[in-house]
Wavefront OBJ file of the C-alpha trace (Angstrom):
o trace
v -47.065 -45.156 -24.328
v -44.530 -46.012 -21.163
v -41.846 -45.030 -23.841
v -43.038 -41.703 -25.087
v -43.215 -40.738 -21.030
v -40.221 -42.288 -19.842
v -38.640 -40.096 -22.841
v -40.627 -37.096 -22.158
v -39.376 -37.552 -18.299
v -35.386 -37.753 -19.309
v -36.533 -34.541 -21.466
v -37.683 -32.688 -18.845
v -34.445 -34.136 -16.374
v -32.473 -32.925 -19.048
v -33.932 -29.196 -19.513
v -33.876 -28.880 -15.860
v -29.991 -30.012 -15.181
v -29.584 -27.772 -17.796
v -31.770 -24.692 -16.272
v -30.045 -25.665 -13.066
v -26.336 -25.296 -14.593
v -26.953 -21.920 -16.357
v -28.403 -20.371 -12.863
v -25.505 -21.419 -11.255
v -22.976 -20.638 -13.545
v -24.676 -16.750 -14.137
v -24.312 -16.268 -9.870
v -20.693 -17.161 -9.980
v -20.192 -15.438 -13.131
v -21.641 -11.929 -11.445
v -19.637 -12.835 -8.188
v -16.263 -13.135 -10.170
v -17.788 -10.186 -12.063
v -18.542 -7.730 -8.829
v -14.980 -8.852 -7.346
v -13.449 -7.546 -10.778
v -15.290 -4.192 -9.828
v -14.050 -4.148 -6.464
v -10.937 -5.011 -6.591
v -9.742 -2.773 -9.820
v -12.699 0.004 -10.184
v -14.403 0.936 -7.615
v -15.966 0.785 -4.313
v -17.511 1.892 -0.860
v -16.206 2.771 2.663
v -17.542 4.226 5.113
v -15.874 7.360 7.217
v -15.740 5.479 10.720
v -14.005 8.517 12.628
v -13.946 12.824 12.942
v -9.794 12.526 11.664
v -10.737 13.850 8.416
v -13.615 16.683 9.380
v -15.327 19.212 8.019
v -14.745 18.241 4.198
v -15.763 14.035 5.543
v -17.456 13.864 8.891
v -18.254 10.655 10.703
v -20.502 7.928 8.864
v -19.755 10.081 5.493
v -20.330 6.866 2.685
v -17.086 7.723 -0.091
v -16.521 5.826 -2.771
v -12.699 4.874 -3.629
v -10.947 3.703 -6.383
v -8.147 0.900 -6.095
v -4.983 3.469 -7.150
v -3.259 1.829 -10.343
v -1.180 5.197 -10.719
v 0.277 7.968 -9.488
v -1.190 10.039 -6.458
v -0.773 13.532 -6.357
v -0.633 16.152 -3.349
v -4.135 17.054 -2.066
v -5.136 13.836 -2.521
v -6.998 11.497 0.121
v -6.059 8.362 0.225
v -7.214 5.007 2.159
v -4.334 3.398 3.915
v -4.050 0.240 5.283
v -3.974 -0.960 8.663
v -0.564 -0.268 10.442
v -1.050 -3.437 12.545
v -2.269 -6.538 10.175
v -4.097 -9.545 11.007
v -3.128 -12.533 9.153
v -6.219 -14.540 7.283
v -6.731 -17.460 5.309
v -7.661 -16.410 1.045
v -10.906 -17.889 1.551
v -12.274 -15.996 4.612
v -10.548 -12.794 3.207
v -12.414 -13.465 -0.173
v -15.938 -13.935 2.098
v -15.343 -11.300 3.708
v -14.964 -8.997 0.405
v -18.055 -10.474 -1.063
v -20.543 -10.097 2.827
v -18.963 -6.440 2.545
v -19.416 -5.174 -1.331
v -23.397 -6.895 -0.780
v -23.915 -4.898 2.236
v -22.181 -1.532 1.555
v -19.140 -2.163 3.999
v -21.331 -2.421 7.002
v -21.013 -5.359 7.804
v -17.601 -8.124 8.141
v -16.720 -11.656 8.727
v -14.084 -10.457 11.047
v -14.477 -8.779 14.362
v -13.567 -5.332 14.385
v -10.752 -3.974 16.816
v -10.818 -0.910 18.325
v -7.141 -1.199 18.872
v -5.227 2.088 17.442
v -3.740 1.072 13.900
v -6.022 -2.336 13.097
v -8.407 -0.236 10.918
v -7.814 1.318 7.316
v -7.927 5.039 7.194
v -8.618 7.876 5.127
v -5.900 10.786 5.253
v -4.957 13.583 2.907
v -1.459 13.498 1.086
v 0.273 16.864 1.760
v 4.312 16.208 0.943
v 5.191 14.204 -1.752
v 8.510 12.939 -2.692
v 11.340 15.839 -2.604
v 9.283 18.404 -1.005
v 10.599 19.894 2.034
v 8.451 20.432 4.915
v 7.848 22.028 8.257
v 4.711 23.270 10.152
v 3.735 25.772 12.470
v 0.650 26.231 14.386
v -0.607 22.709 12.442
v -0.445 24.810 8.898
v 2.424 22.796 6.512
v 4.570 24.867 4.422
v 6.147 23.420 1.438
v 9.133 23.949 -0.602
v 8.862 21.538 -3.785
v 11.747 20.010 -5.089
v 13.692 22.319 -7.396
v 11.603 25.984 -5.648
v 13.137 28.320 -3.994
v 10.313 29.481 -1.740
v 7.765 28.124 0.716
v 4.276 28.218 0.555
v 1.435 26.736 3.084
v -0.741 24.367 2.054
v -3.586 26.470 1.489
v -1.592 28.457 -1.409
v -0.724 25.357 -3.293
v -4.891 25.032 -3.769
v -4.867 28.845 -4.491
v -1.864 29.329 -6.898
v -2.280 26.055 -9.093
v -5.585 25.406 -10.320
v -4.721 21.287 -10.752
v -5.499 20.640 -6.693
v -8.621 21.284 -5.102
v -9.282 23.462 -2.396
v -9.772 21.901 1.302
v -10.694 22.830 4.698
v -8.978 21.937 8.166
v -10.683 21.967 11.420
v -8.365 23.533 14.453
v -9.971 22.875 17.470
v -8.997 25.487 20.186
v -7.711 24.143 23.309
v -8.246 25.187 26.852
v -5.664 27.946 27.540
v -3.802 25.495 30.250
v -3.642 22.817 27.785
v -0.200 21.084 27.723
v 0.687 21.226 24.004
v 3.338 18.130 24.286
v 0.455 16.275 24.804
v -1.090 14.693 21.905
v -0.259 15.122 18.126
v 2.549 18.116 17.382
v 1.263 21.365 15.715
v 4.862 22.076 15.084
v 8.065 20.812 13.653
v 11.073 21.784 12.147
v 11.965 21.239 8.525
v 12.428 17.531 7.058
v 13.135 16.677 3.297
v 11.009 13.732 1.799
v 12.851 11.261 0.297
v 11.515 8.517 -3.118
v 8.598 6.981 -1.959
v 8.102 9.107 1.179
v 4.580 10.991 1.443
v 3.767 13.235 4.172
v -0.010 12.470 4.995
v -2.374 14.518 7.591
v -6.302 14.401 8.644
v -8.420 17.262 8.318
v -8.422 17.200 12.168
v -5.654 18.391 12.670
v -6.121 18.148 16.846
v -7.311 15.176 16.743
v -5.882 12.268 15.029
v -3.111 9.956 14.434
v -1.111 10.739 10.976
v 2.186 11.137 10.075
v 3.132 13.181 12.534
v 3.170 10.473 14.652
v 3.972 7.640 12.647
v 5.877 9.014 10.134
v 5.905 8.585 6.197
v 3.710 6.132 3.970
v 4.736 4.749 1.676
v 2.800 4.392 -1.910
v 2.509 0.502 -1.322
v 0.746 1.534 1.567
v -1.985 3.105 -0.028
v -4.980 1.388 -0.831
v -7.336 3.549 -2.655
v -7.895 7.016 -3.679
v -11.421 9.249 -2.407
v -13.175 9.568 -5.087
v -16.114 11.379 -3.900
v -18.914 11.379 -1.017
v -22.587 10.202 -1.939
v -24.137 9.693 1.702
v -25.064 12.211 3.308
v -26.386 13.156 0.116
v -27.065 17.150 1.429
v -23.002 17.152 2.074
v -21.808 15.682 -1.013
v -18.865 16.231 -2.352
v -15.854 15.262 -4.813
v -12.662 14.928 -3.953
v -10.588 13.615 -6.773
v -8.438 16.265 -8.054
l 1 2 3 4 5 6 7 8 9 10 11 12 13 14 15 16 17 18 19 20 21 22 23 24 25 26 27 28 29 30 31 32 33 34 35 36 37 38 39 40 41 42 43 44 45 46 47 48 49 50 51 52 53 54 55 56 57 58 59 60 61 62 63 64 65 66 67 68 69 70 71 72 73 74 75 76 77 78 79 80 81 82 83 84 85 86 87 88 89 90 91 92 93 94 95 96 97 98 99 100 101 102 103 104 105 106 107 108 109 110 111 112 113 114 115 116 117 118 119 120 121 122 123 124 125 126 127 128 129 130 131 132 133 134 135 136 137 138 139 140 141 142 143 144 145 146 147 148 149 150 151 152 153 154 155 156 157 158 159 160 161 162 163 164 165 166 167 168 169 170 171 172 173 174 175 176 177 178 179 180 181 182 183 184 185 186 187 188 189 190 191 192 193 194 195 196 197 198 199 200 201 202 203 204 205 206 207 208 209 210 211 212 213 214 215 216 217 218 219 220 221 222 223 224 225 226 227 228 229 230 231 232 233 234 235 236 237 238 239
């Protein structure tokens, strides 16, 4: 009798090592399996600032795609932060995981309010080649290879492949200075390989490449997708 329960009890050890293994090998499959997703496919961030308003106000939740190809003009793009902070692979890869499971709300690493320590969404208006200038914070473009101008607005009209946008121009007190704060005009500039000219919505307030100059493609960290929260203002944005 002590026999049949002693091997009834190894049984039972047995089954539960066994339930015990699976469990934890199914969690750290679906971890590996959720990084996969985020790092190559897709995922959320949240619109932290007014740079890119009306088309993505503040606390706008857009989901982005990691971009594996090329990115085209009209495009808006998350960039990463001008000024990095340096962290070991395993806190970086806790701090992916605490932020997929909670929707990018929440991080392992204190947030800075420091100008240039956060990623950003702008919108990619030159590309490589173009030539460029703006007046009154409207671009005008010359393409490589054209022989005319055209704003930025008449790309979206003219060629059906890029998708219309708005721009907010906030109207400044009549005494304003208008050296102060980001340019609304410059003279021309050509774009040379692997030079994009990118801009916020905003264009009175926020820091883009008028101020900082070009990005670079390696710079880019994912494309906008589209908007899902606030769910009455929507809206896609991949061309």
């Amino acid at each position: 009798m002590s026999n049949k329960v002693f091997k009834y009890s190894v049984t039972q050890k047995k089954e539960r090592y066994k339930k015990s293994f699976l469990i934890i090998f199914y969690i750290v499959f679906i971890i590996l399996f959720l990084n996969v997703i985020v790092d190559f496919f897709i995922f959320p961030v949240k619109q932290n600032s007014v740079s890119m308003t009306p088309d993505m106000s503040e606390g706008t939740m857009v989901l982005v795609t990691p971009i594996t190809s090329g990115v085209k003009r009209g495009d808006i793009v998350l960039l990463e932060p001008q000024l990095k902070e340096e962290h070991s692979g395993f806190a970086y890869f806790t701090d992916r995981l605490v932020r997929f499971f909670t929707a990018q709300q929440l991080s392992i690493f204190k947030k800075s309010s420091f100008p240039g320590t956060r990623e950003k969404f702008r919108r990619i208006v030159g590309v490589p080649g173009d030539t460029i200038y703006m007046r009154d914070y409207v671009m005008y473009i010359k393409p490589a290879g054209e022989k005319h101008f055209l704003t930025e607005f008449e790309f979206a009209q003219l060629r059906k492949k890029y998708r219309p946008y708005n721009v907010t121009f906030m109207s400044a007190p009549p005494t304003w200075d208008n050296e102060i704060g980001v340019k609304g005009n410059f003279d021309e500039m050509v774009l040379g390989d692997d030079e994009y000219f990118v801009l916020g919505d905003n264009r009175k307030a926020c820091d883009d490449s008028r101020l900082w100059g070009t990005v670079s493609k390696e710079e880019m960290l994912a494309k906008a997708l589209f908007s899902y929260f606030p769910f009455k203002s929507s809206r896609i944005y991949a061309q």
